[in-house]
NUVEXTI-749203 format. One line per 10 residues: number of its first residue (from 0); their letters; for each residue x, y, z of N, C-alpha, C, O, CB. Coordinates in pm, whole numbers, plus 50000, padded with zeros to 5 digits. Glycine has a CB too. Example, Ala and Ser with C-alpha at 12.3 -4.5 7.8 and 13.67 -1.06 7.14 Angstrom:
0	AS	51319 49431 50780 51230 49550 50780 51320 49670 50780 51424 49668 50846 51131 49553 50905  51285 49775 50708 51367 49894 50714 51290 50003 50787 51341 50114 50804 51408 49940 50572
% end
This chain:
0	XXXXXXXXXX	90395 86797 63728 90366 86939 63734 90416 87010 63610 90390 87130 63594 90427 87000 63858  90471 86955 63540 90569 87011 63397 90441 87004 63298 90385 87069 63209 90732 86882 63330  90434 86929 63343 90334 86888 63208 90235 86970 63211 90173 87005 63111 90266 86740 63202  90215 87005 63318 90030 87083 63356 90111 87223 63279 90080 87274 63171 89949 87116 63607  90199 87257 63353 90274 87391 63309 90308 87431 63131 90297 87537 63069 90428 87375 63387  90339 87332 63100 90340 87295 62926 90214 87302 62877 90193 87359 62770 90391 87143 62881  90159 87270 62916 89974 87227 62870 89929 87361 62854 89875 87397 62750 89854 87134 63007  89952 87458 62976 89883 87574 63002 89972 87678 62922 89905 87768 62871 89866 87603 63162  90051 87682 62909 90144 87781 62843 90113 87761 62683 90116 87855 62604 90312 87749 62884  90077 87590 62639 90067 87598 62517 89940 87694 62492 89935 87801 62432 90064 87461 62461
10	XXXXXXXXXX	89832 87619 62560 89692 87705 62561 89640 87825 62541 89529 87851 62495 89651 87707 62644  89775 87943 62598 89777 88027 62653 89832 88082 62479 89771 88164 62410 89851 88026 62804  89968 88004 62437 89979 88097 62338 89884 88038 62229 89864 88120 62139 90131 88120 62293  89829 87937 62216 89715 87882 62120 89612 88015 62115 89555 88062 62017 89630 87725 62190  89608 88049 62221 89445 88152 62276 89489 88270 62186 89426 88318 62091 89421 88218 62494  89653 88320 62250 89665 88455 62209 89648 88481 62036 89597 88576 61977 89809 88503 62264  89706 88369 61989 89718 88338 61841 89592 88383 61773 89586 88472 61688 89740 88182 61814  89519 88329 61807 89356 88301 61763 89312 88452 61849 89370 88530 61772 89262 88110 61842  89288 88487 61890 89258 88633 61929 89305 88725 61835 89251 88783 61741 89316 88672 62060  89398 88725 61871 89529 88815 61776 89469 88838 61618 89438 88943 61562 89705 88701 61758
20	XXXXXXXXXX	89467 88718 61577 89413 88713 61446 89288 88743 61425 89260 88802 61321 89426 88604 61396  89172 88705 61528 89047 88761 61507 89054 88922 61516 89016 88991 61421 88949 88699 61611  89099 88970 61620 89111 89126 61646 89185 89223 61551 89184 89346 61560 89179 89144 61773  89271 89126 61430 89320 89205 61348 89245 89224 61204 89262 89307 61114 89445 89162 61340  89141 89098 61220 89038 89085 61065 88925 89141 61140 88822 89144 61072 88997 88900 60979  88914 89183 61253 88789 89297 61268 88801 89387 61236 88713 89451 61177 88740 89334 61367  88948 89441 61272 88986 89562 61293 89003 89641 61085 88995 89756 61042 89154 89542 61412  89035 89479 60999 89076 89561 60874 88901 89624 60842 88795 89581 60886 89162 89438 60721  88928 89745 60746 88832 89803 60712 88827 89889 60548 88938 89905 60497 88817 89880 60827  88747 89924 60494 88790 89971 60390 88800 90108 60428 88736 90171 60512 88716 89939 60279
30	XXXXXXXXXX	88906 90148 60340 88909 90336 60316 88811 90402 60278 88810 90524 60291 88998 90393 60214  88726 90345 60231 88660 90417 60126 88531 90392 60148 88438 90461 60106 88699 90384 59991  88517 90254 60240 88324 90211 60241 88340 90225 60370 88455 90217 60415 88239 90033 60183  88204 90254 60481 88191 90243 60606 88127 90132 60643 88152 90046 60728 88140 90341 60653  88012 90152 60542 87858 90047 60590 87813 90006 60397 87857 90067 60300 87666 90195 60712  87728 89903 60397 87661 89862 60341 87552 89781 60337 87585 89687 60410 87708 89850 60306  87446 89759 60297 87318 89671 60280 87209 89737 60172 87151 89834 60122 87243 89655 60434  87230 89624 60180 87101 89538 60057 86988 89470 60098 87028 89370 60155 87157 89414 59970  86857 89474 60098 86790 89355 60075 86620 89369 59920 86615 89438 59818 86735 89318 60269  86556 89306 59957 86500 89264 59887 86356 89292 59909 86316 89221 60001 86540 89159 59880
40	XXXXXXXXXX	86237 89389 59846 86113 89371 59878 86085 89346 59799 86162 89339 59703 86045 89436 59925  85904 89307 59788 85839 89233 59704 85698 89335 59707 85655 89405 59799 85829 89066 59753  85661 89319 59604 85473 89364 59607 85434 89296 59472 85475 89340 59364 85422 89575 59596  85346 89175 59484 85273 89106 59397 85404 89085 59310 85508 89066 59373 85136 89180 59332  85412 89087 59148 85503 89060 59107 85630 89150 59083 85723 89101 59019 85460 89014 59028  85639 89292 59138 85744 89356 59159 85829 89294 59251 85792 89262 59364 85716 89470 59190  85987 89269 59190 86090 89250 59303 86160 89409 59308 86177 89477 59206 86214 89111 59261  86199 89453 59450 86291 89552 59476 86392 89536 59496 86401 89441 59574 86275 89612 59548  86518 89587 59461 86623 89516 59485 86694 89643 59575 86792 89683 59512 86698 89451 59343  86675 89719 59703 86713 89784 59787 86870 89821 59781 86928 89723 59733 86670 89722 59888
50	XXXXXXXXXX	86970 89936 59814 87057 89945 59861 87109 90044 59915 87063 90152 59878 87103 89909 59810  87207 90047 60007 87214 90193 60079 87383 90161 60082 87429 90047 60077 87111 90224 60263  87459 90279 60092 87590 90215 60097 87665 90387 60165 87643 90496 60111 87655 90134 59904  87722 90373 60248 87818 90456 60348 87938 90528 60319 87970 90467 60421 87864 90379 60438  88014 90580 60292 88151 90608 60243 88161 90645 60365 88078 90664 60454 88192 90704 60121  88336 90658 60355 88449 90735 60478 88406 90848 60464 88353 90899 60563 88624 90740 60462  88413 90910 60358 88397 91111 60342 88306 91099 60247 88226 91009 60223 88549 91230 60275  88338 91252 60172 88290 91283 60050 88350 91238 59897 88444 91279 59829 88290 91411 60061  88265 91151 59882 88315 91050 59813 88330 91130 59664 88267 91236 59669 88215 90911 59821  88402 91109 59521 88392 91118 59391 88327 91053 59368 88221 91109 59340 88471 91111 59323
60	XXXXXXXXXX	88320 90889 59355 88175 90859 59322 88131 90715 59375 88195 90610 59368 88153 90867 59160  88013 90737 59426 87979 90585 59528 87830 90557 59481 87743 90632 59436 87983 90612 59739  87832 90409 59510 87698 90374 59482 87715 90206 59455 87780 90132 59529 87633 90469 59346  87640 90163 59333 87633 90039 59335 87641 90002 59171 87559 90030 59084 87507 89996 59418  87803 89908 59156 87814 89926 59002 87718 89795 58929 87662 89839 58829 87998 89917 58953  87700 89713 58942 87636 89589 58937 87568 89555 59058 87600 89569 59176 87725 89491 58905  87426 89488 58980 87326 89414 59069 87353 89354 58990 87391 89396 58881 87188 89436 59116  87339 89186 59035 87313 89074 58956 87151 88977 59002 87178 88886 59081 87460 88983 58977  87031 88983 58971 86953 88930 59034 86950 88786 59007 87010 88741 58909 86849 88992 59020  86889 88715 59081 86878 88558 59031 86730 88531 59124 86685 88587 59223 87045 88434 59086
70	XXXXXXXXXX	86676 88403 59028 86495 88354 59042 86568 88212 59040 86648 88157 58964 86341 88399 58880  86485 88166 59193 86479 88019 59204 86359 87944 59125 86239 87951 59155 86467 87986 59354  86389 87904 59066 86354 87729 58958 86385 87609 59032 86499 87565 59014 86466 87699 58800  86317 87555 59101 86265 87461 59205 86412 87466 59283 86429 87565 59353 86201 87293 59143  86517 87373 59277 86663 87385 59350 86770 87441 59278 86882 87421 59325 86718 87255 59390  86760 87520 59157 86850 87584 59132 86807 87727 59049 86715 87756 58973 86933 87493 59071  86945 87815 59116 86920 87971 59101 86958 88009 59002 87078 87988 58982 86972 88056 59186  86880 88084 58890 86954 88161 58765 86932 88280 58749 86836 88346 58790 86929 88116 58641  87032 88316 58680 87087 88489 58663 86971 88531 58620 86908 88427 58635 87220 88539 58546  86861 88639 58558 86749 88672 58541 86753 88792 58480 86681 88832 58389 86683 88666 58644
80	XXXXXXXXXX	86881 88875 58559 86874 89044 58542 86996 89078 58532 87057 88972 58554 86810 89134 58660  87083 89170 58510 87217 89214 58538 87214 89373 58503 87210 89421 58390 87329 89126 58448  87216 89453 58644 87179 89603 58640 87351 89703 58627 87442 89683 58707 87075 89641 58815  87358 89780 58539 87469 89787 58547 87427 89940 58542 87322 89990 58500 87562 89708 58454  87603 90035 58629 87598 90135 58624 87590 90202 58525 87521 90303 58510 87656 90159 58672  87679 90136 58425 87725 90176 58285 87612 90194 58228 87643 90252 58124 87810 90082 58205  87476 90178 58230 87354 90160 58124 87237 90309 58186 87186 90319 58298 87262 89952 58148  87229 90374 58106 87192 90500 58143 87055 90482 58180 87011 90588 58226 87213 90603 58039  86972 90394 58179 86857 90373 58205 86870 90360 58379 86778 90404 58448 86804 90252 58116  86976 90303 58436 87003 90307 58589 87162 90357 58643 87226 90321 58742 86977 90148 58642
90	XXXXXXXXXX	87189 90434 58558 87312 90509 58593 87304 90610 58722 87385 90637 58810 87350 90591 58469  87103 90676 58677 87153 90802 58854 87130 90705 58955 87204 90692 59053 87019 90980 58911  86994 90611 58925 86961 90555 59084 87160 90454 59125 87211 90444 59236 86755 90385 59068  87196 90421 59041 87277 90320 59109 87430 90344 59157 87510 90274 59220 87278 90210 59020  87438 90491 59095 87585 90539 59126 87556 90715 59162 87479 90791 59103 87707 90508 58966  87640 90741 59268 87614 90938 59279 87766 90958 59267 87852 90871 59252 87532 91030 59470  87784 91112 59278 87913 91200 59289 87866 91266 59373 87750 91278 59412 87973 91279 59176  88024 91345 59423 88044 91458 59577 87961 91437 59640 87890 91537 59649 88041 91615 59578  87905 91307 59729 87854 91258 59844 87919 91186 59921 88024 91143 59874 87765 91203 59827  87883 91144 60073 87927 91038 60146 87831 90926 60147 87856 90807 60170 87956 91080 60275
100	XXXXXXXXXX	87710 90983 60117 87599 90801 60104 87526 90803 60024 87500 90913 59974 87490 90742 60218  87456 90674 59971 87377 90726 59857 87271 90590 59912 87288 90514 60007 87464 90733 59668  87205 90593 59852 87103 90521 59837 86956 90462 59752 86862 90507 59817 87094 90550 59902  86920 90408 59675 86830 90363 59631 86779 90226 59601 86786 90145 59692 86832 90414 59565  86737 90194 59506 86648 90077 59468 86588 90067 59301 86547 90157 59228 86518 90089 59572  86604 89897 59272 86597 89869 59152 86475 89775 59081 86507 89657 59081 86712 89821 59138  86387 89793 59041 86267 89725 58979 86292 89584 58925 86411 89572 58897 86216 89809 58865  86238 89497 58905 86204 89399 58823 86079 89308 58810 86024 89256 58907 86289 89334 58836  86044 89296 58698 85862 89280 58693 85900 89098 58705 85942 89041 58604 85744 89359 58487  85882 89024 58829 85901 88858 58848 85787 88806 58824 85696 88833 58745 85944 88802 58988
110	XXXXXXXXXX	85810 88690 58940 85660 88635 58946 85657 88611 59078 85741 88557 59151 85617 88501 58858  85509 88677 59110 85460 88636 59265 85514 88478 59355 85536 88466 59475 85280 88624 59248  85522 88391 59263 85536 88272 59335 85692 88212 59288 85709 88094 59260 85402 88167 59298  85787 88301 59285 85954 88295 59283 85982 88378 59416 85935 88464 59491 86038 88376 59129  86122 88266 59384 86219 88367 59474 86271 88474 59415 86234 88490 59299 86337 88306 59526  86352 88561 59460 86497 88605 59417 86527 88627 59556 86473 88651 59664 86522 88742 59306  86695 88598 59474 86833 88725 59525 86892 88767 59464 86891 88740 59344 86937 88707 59598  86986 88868 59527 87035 88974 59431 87209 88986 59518 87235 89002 59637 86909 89150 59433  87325 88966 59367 87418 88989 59416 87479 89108 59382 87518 89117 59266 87476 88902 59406  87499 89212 59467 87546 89367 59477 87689 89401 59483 87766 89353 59566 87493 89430 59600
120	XXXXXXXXXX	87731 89509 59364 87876 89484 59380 87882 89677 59414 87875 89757 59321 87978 89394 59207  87896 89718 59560 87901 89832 59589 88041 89915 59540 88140 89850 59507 87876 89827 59721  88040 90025 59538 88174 90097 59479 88189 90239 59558 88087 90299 59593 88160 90128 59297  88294 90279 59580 88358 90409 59618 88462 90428 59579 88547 90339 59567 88372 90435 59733  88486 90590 59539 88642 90608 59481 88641 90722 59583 88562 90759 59670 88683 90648 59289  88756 90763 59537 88835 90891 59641 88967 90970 59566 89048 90878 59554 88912 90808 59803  88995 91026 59540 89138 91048 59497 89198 90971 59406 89316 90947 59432 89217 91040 59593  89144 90911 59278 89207 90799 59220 89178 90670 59317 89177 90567 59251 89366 90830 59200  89158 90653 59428 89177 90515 59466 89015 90466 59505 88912 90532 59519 89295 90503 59602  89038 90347 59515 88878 90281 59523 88840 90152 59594 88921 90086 59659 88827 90249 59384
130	XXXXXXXXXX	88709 90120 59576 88705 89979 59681 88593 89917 59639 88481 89963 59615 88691 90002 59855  88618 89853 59635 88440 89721 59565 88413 89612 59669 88494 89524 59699 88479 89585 59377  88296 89625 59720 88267 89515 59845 88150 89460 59822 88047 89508 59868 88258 89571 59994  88154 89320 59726 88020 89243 59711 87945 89246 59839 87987 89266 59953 88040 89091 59669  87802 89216 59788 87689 89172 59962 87593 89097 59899 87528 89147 59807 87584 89326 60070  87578 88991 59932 87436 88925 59844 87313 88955 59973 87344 89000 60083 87457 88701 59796  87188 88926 59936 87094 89000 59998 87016 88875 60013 87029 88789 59925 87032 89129 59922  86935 88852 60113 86850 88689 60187 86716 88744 60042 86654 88840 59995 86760 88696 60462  86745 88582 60028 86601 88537 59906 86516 88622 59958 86531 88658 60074 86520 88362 59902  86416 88665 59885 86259 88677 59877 86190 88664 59824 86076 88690 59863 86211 88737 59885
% end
């Protein structure tokens, strides 16, 4: 009967352990981001590279500092594009000020019969402080 009692007690704190820890990496969150997503449309050889991104409040400045796109070449993926905030040609669509969400989308002339994906490096500041939360987005 010891043994059953040992068995179950271990179980018991095995369980709480593993709970504990899941319920505390749900629970972390950023200050500064709420929500994010990305994905990917297509029309003939236009790729879109979609994004919408959430803040806590009214953000100083949120949006999306880097896209990195990549085109599949039979089993392996290469870099193709690299959209940066810094480059004034996509500075309004990819970053705003004194908002809580922003949202838009980024061009690239592919080819109908490629893939892509696109890896997104979202941004929010606040008060001096800030938060960067990659999202890569399902091939298309």
């Amino acid at each position: 009967m010891n043994k059953k009692v040992l068995r179950a007690s271990a179980l018991v704190v095995i369980l709480t352990l593993l709970l504990t820890t899941a319920a505390f990496a749900a629970m972390e969150a950023s200050e500064y981001i709420n929500s994010t997503g990305a994905w990917i449309t297509r029309s003939g050889n236009t790729v879109k590279v979609n994004f919408t991104i959430v803040g806590t409040d009214t953000m100083d400045q949120i949006g999306v500092k880097y896209v990195y796109l990549y085109e599949k070449n039979g089993n392996t993926w290469s870099l193709v594009k690299t959209f940066a905030y810094t480059n004034s040609q996509y500075s309004a669509t990819m970053m705003a000020s004194s908002i809580s969400a922003h949202a838009g989308y980024l061009s690239y002339s592919g080819s109908a019969n490629k893939q892509y994906y696109a890896d997104c490096r979202f941004y929010a500041e606040k008060d001096g402080g800030s938060d960067t939360i990659p999202q890569e987005t399902p091939s298309g």
